[in-house]
VMD Tcl script that draws the C-alpha trace (Angstrom):
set ca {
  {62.31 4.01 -28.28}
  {64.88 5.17 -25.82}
  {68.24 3.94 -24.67}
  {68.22 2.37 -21.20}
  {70.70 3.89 -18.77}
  {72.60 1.92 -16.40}
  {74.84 2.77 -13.13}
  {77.93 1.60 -12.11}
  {77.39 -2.16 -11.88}
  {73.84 -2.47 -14.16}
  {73.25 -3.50 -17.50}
  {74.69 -6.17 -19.38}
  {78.27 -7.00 -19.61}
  {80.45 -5.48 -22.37}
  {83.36 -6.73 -23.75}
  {85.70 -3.74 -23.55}
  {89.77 -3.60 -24.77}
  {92.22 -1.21 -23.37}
  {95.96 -1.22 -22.90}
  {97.58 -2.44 -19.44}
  {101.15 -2.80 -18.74}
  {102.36 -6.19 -19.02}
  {103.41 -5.97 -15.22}
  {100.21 -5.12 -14.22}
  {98.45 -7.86 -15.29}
  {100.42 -10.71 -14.57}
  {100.68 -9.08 -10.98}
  {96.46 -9.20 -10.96}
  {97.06 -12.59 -12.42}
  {98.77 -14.25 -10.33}
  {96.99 -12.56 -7.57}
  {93.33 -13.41 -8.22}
  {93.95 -15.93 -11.33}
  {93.42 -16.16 -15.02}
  {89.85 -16.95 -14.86}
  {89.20 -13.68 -12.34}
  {90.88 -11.45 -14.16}
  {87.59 -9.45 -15.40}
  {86.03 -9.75 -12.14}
  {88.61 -8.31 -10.51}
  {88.79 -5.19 -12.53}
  {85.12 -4.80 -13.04}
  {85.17 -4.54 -9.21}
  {88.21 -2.00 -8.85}
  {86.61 0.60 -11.47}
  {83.11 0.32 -10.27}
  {83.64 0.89 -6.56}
  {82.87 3.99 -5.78}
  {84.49 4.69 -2.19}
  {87.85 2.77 -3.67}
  {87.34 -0.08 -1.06}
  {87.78 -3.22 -3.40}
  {90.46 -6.18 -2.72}
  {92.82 -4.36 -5.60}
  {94.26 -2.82 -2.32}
}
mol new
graphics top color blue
foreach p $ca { graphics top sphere $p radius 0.5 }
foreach p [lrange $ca 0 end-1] q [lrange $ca 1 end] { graphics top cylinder $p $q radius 0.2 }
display resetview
């Protein structure tokens, strides 16, 4: 059997940890909320042309 390979927004979600400065995210916080939080950084690393609301 063979892995399945995904692109940039495929595939099942993954729960993933990494460091952020504490700035950082309450500033996405407060901008997009608690519950929005993922959403709004799953959309700023996958898009490719850099056009997401992060800006």
């Amino acid at each position: 059997m063979s892995e399945a390979t995904y692109g940039i927004g495929e595939g099942p979600a993954t729960r993933v940890s990494l460091p952020l400065p504490e700035g950082t995210a309450e500033a996405i916080r407060a901008r997009v909320g608690k519950r929005e939080f993922s959403a709004f950084i799953t959309e700023a690393v996958s898009d490719p042309a850099n056009t997401c609301r992060a800006r």
